[in-house]
C-alpha positions as CSV (number, residue, x, y, z in Angstrom):
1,X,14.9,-16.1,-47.5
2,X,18.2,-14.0,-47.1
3,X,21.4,-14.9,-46.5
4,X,21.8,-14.2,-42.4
5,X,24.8,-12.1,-43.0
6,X,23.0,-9.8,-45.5
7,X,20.4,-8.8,-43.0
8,X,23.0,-6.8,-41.1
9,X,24.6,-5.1,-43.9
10,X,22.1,-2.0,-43.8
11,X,22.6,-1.6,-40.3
12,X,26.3,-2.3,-39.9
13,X,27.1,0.6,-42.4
14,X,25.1,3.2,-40.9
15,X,26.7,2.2,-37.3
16,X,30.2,2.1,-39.2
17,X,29.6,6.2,-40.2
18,X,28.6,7.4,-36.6
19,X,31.4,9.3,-34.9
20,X,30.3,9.3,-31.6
21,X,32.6,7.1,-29.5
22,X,30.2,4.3,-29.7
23,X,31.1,1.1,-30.8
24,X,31.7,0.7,-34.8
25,X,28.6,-2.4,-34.4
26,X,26.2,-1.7,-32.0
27,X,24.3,-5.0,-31.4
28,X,21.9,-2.7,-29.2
29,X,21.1,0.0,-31.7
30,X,18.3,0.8,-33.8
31,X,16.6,-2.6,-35.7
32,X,14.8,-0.3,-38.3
33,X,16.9,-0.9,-40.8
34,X,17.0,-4.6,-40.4
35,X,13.0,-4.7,-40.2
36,X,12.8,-3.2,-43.5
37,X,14.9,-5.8,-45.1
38,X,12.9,-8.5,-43.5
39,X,10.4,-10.3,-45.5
40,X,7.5,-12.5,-44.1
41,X,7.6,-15.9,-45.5
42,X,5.1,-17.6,-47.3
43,X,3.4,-20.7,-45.9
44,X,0.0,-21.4,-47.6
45,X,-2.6,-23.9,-46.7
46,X,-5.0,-25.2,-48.9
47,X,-7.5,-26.0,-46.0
48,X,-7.9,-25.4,-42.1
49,X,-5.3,-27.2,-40.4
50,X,-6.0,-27.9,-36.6
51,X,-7.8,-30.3,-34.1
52,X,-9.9,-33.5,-35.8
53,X,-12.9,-33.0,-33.6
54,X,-13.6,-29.3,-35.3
55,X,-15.7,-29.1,-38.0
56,X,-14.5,-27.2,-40.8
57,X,-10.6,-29.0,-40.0
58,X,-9.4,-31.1,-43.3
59,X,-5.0,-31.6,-42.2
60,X,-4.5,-32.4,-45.7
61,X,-1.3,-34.4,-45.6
62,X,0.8,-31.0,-47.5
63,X,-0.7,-29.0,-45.4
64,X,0.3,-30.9,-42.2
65,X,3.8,-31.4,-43.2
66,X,4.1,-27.7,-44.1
67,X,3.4,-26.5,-40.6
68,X,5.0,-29.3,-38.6
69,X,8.2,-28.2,-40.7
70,X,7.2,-24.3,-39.9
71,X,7.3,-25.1,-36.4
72,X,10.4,-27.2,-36.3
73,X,12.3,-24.4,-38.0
74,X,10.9,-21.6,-35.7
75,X,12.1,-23.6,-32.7
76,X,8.5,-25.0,-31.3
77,X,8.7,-28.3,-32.2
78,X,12.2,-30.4,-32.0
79,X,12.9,-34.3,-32.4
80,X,12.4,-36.0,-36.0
81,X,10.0,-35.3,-38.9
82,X,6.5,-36.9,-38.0
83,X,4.2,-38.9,-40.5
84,X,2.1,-35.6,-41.6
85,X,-0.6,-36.5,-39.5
86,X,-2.0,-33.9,-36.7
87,X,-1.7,-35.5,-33.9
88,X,-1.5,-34.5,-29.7
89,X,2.8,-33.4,-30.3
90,X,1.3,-30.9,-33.3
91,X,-1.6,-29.5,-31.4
92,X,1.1,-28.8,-28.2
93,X,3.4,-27.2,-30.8
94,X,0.8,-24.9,-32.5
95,X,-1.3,-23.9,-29.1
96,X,2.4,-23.6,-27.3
97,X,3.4,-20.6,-30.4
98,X,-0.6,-19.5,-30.6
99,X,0.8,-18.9,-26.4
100,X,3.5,-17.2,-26.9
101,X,2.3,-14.6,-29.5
102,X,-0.8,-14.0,-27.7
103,X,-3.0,-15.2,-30.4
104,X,-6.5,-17.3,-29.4
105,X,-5.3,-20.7,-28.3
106,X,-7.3,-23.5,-30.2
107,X,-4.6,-25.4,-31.7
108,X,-6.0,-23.9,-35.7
109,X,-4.9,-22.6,-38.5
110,X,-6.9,-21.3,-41.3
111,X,-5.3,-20.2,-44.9
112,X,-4.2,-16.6,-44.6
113,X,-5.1,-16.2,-40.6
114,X,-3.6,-14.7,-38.0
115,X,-1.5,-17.7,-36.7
116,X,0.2,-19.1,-40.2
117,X,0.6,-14.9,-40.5
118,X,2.5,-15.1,-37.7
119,X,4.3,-18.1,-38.0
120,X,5.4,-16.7,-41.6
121,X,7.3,-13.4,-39.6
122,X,8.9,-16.1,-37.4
123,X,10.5,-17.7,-39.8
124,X,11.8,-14.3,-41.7
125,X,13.6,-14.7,-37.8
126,X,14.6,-18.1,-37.3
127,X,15.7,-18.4,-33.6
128,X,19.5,-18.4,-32.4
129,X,20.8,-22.2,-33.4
130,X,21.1,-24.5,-30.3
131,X,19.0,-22.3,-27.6
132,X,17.2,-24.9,-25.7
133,X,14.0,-23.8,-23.8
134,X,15.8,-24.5,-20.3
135,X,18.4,-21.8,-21.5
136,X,15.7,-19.4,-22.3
137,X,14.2,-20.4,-18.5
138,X,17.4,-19.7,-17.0
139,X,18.2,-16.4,-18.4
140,X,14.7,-15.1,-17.6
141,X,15.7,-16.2,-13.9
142,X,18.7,-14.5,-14.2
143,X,16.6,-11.5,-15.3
144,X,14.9,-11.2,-13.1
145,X,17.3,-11.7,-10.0
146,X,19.5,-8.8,-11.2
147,X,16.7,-6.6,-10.8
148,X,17.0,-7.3,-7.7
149,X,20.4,-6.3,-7.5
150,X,23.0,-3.6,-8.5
151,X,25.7,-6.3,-8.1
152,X,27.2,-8.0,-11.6
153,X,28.9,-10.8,-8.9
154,X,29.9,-13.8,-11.4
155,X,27.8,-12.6,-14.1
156,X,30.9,-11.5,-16.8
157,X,32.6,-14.2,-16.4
158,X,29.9,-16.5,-16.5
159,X,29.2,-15.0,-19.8
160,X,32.2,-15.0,-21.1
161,X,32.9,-19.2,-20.0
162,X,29.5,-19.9,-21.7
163,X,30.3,-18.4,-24.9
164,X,33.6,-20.6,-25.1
165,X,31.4,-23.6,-25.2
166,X,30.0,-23.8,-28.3
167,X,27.1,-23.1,-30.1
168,X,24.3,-23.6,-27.0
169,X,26.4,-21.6,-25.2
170,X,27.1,-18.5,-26.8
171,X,23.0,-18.7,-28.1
172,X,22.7,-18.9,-24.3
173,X,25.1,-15.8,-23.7
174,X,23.4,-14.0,-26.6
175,X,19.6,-14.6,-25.4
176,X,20.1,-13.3,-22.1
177,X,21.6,-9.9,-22.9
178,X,18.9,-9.5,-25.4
179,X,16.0,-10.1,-22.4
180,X,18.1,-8.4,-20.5
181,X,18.3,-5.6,-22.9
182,X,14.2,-5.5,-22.5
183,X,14.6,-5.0,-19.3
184,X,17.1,-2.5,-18.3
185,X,19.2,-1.8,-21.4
186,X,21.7,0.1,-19.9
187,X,22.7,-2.8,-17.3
188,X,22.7,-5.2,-21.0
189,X,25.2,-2.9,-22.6
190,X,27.5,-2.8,-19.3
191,X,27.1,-6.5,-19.1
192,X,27.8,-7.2,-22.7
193,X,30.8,-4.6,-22.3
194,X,32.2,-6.7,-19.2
195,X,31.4,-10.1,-20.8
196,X,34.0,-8.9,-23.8
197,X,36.5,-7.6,-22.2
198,X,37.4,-11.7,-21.2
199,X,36.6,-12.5,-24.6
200,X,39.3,-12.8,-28.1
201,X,38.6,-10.7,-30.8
202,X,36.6,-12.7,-33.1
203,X,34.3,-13.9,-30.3
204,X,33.7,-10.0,-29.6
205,X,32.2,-9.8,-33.1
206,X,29.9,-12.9,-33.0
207,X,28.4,-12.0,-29.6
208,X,27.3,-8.4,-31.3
209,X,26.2,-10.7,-34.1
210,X,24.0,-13.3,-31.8
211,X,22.7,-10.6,-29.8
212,X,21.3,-8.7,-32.8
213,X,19.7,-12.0,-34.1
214,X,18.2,-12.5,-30.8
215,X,16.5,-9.6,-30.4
216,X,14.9,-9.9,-33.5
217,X,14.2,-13.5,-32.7
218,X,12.3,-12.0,-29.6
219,X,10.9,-9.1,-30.9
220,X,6.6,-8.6,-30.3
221,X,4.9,-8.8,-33.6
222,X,3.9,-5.9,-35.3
223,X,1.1,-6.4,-37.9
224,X,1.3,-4.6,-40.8
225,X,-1.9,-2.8,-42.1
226,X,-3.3,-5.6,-44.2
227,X,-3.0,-8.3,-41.5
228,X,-5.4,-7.6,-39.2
229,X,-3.9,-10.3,-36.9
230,X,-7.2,-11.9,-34.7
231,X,-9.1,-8.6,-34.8
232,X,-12.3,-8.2,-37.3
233,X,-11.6,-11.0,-39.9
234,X,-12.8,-10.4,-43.1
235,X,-16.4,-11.8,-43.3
236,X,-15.7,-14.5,-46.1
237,X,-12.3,-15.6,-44.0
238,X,-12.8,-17.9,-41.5
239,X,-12.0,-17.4,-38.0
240,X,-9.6,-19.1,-35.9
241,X,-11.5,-20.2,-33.0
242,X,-14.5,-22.3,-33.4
243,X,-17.9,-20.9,-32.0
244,X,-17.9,-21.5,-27.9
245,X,-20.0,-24.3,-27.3
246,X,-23.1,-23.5,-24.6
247,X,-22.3,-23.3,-21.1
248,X,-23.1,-26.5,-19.0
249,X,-25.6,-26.2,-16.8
250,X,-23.7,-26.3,-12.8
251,X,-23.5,-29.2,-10.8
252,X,-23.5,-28.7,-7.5
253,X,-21.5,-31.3,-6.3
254,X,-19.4,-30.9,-8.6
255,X,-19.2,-27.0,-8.1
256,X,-18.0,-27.9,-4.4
257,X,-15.5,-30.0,-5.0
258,X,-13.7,-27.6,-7.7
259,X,-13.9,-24.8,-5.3
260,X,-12.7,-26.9,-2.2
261,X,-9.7,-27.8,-4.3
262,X,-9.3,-24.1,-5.2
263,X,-9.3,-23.3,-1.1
264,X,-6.4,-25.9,-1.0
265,X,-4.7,-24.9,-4.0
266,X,-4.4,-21.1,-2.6
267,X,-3.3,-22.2,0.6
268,X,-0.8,-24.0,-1.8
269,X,0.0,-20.8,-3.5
270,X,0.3,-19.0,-0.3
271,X,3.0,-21.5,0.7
272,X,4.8,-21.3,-2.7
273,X,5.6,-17.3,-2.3
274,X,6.8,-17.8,1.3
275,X,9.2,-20.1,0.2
276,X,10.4,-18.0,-2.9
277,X,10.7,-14.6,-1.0
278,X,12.9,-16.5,1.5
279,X,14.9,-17.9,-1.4
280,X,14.7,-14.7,-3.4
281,X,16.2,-12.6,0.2
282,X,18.7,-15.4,0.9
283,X,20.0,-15.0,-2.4
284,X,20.2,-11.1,-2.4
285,X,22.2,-11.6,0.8
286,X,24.6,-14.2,-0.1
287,X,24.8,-12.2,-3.2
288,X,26.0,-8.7,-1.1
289,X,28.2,-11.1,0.5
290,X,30.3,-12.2,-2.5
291,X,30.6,-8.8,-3.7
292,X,31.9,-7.7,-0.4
293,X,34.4,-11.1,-0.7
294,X,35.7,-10.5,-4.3
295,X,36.4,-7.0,-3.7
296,X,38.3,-7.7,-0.8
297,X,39.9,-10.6,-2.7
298,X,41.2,-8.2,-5.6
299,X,42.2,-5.1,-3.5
300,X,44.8,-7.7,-1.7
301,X,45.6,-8.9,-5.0
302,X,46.3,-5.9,-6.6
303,X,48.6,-4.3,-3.4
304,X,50.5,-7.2,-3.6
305,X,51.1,-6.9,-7.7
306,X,51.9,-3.2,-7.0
307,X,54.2,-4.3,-4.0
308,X,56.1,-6.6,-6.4
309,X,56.3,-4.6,-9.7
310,X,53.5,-7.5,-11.1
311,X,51.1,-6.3,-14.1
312,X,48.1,-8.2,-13.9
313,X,46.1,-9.8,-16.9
314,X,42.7,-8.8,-16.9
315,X,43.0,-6.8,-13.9
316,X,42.7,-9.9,-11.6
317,X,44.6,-12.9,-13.1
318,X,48.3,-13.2,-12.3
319,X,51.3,-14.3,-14.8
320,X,52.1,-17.8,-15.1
321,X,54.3,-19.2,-12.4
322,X,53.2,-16.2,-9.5
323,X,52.5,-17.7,-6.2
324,X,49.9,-15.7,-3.9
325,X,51.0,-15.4,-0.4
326,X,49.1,-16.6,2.2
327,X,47.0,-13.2,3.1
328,X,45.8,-13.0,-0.9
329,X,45.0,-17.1,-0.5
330,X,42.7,-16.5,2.3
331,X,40.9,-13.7,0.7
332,X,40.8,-16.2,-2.5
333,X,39.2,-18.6,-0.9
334,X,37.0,-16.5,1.3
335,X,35.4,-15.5,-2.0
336,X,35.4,-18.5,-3.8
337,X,33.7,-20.3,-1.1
338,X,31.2,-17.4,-0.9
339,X,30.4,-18.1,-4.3
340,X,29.6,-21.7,-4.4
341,X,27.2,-20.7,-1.5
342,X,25.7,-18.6,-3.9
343,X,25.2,-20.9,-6.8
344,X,23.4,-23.5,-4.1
345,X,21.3,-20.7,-3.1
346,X,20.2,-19.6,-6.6
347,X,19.5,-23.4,-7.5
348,X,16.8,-23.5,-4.5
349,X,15.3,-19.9,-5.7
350,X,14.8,-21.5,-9.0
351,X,13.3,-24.6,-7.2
352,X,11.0,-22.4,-5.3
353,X,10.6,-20.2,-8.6
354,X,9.8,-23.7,-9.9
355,X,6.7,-24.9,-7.0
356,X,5.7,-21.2,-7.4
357,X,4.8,-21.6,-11.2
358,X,3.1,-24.8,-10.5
359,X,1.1,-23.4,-8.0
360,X,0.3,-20.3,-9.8
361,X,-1.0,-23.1,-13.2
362,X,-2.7,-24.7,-10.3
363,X,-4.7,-21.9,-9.2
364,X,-5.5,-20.9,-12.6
365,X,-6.5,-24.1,-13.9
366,X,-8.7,-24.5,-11.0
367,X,-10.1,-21.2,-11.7
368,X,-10.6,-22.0,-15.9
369,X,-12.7,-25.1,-14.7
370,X,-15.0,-23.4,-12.7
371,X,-15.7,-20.7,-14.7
372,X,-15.9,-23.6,-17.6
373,X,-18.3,-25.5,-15.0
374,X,-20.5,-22.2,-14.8
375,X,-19.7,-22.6,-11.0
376,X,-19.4,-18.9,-10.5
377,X,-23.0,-17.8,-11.4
């Protein structure tokens, strides 16, 4: 596989010739360049790898270690090396990526099929060292509350503390402006802007360098032509999902009891997005609120560094050794207490983002057993 570093070279060279104002590397630009110098890697099988109760399975001991490594490399899998044997923590890791790249979930993989295909273009874009999957929950939270909002509140600085952390953080930092970028890329690139203008100059270039890394971390699959991905295998390839056994005839009792539960679980789920929309609107106000706060905060700031001939570092952060008169204290601490307000609030939205999940997995889960159960005919 190539070097990291040599993945950007193509890119960084075209960006370096534009004369358009735009920054020399543009971590949001064009990844067409980079795609081309990607290459898939190779991860053959022998012999069906997957659950021991399927027929046609082998997990020939190779073969096993091959995609437990596979999957501790792409990021699905952490801990220690196993013994190569497919067990419960290897079927959660292959049906959790089958999951995530919207492949048929059954926990198999077949030489040349569409999930060792898939895993192979994974690895050609290994995931952003030290990103833990409670980062990745977070920053989709975070997403998703500033579409909410037009406000950027402690977002920058937020940012810009992370990255000084270490390698989890600036992965975290790097992550969410790339789901942000998905989302609304012009809010990512005023973000990113903000986040390095309270960063030093060789923290500016690894950000750009992350957030490029990320996005092609989180980028959808494209199949090429030749890998048909789960659609029309060849006839002499063998599929990835076993034939569906028949359908149970219903039992009654049964059928009443899953669809009692399902009456409660709704009521459940009813519950869950009253709770979040009160969470979600108490956050959008507090979040108006601190806004409101910190600008007052820095307009008394800055007429008192005007008043005294002061020049201000970073636009809000005084020289060592300035003391803030009283007025510019109050304001301080209006916002600051403001802001901790805030962070409890956006703690119990992701609590109630939390229940809401559950209640939603609830409701599906419900709904998979009856159908399962034949309880809707």
């Amino acid at each position: 596989m190539p070097r990291f570093s040599s993945l950007f070279t193509p890119i960084r060279q075209s960006l370096l010739e534009r004369d358009d104002g735009r920054d020399p590397f543009d971590p949001f630009g064009p990844l067409d360049e980079v795609r081309r110098k990607r290459r898939p890697v190779s991860l053959p099988l022998t012999a069906p790898v997957g659950p021991t109760n399927l027929p046609k399975t082998q997990n020939l001991p190779d073969d096993v270690g091959r995609v437990e490594g596979a999957l501790g490399r792409a990021g699905i899998l952490g801990g220690k090396r196993q013994r190569p044997v497919f067990d419960t923590r290897l079927q959660t890791g292959v049906r959790d990526f089958q999951r995530q790249k919207g492949l048929r979930v059954d926990g198999l993989l077949n030489p040349g099929g569409p999930t060792i295909k898939a895993l192979g273009r994974v690895l050609a874009r290994p995931p952003l060292k030290g990103l833990s999957g409670a980062a990745v929950s977070a920053n989709a939270r975070l997403v998703r509350h500033l579409m909410t909002t037009t406000a950027d509140g402690m977002v920058p600085g937020l940012m810009a503390t992370d990255f000084g952390l270490g390698e989890a953080g600036r992965a975290k930092t790097a992550d969410f402006l790339s789901q942000l970028f998905g989302r609304d890329p012009t809010r990512a690139r005023s973000l990113r802007a903000k986040a390095r203008g309270l960063m030093e100059t060789d923290e500016k270039s690894l950000l750009d360098k992350l957030i490029l890394q990320a996005r092609l971390a989180d980028e959808d699959d494209d199949p090429t032509p030749d890998d048909p991905g789960q659609d029309d295998p060849d006839e002499d390839e063998e599929p990835d999902d076993p034939e569906e056994p028949e359908k149970p005839k219903p039992d009654k009792e049964k059928c009443k009891r899953l669809h009692e539960a399902l009456k409660e679980a709704e009521a459940d789920l009813r519950g869950a997005e009253s709770l979040h929309d009160g969470a979600q609107k108490a956050v959008n106000e507090k979040t108006d609120e601190v806004d409101r706060k910190q600008a007052a905060y820095e307009e008394a700031l800055i007429a008192f560094a005007i008043e005294n001939g002061i020049v201000l570092i970073f636009k809000t952060r005084l020289p060592p050794g300035v003391q803030l008169p009283s007025d510019v204290l109050r304001a301080k601490e209006a916002y600051e207490i403001a802001s901790r307000e805030l962070e409890v609030l956006i703690e119990e939205l992701h609590r109630a983002e939390d229940k809401l999940g559950q209640a939603r997995e609830r409701v599906a889960e419900l709904n998979e057993e009856i159908e399962a159960a034949g309880c809707n005919t």
